[in-house]
C-alpha positions in Angstrom: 2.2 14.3 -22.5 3.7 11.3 -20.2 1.4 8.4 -19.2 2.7 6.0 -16.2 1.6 2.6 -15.7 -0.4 2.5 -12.8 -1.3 -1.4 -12.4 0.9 -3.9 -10.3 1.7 -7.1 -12.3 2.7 -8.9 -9.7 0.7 -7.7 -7.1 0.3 -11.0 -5.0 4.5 -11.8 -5.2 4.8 -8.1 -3.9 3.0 -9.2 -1.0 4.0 -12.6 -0.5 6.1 -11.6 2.9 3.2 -10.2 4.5 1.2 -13.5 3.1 3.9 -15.9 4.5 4.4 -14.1 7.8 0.9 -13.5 8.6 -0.1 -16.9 8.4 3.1 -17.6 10.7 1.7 -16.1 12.9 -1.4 -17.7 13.0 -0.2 -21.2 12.8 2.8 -21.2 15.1 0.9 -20.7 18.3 -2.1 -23.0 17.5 0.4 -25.8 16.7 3.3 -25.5 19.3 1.5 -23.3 22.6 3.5 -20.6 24.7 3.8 -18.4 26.9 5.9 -15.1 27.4 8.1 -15.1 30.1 10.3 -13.1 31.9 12.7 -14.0 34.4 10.8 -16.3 36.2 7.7 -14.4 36.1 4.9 -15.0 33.6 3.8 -12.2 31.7 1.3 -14.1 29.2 0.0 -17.4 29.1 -0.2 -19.8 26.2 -4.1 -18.7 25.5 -3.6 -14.8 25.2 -0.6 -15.2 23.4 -1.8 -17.1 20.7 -4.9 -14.4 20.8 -2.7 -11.5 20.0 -0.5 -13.2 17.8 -3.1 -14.7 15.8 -5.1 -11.2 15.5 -1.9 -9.4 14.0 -1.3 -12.4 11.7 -4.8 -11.7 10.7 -4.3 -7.7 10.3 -1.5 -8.6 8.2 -3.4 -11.3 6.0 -6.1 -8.7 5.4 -3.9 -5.8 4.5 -1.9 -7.7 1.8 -5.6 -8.8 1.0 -6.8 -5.5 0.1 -3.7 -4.2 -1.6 -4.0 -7.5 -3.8 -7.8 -6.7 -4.7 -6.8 -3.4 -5.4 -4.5 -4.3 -7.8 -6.6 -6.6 -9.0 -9.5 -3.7 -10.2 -6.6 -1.1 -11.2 -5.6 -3.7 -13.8 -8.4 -4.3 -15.1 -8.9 -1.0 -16.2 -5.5 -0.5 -17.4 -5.1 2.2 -15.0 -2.5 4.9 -16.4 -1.5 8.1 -14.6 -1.4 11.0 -17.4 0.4 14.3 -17.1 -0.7 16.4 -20.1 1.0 19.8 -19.5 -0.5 21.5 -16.5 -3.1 18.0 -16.3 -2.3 15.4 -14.0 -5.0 12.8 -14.3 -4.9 9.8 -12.2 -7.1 6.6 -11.1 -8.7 6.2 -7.8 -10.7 3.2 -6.3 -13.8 4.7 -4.7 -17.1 2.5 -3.5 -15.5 -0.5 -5.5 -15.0 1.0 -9.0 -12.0 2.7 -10.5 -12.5 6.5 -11.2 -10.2 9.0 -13.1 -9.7 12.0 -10.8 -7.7 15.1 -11.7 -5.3 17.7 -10.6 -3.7 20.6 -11.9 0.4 21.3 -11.0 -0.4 24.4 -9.3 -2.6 23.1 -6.8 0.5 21.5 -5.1 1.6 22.5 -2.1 4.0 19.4 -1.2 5.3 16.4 -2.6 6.6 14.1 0.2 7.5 10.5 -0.6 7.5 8.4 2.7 10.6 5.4 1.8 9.6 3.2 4.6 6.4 2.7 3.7 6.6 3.0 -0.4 3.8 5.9 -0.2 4.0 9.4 -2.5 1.8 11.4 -0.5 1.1 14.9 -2.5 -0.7 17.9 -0.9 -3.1 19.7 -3.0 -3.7 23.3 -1.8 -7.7 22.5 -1.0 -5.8 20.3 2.1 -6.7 17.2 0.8 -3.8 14.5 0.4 -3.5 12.1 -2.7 -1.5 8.9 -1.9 0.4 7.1 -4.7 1.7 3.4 -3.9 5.1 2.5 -5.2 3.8 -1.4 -5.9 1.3 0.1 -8.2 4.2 1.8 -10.6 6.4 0.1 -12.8 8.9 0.8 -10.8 11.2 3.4 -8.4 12.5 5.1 -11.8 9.3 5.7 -12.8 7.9 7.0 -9.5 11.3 9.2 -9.5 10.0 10.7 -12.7 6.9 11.6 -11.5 8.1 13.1 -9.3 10.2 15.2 -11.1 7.2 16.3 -13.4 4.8 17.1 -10.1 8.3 19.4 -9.3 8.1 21.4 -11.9 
């Protein structure tokens, strides 16, 4: 039987660059106004600039948001991914509370770990997909060894 740590520690340092560049975003064009040009020819003034840039400073802000409340409720429950045998049991945050959901190793049909984006995603035979975050392990040697055991 292995168990992985399934809890981010540092869950709002892991998202600190989103943090800092969402509110960037938001503060730069409120503070100092401008305007996209090109060539001579305007393309956006100060107003919808600071509009769009403000809305994906905000996008940003609430996704490091959520991944920090998620965190947040996986830790509390010590949330540990278990692979007894055949067995993989793992948490999952549905309508607010953690749950334990399980699998067995032959329901897998694919294992495909996404680098850019820090995502295991692992297709069960029934179609459905079960995402695993990178943050949320211990670390990439860990995930690595996961993976090796979902493999198998």
């Amino acid at each position: 039987m292995m168990t992985f740590n399934y809890s981010s520690k540092s869950s709002i340092k892991d998202n600190l660059t989103e943090i800092l560049i969402g509110a960037a975003l938001i503060i730069v064009p409120v503070v100092y106004p401008f305007g996209i040009k090109i060539g001579t020819a305007r393309i956006l003034g100060p107003l919808p600039t600071a509009i769009i840039l403000a809305l994906v400073g905000l996008y940003l802000v609430f996704k490091a948001w959520r991944k920090i409340r998620q965190a947040g409720k996986l830790s509390a429950k010590s949330s540990v991914i278990t692979v007894d045998g055949n067995n993989v049991t793992y948490p999952v945050i549905s309508k607010g509370k953690v749950e334990m959901r399980s699998f067995t190793l032959s329901e897998i049909s694919n294992v495909d770990y996404n680098y850019d984006n820090g995502i295991l995603a692992v297709s069960l035979a029934n179609g459905s997909t079960i995402r695993f975050d990178l943050d949320f392990f211990d670390g990439l040697p860990q995930l690595k060894e996961f993976v090796a055991l979902l493999k198998k």
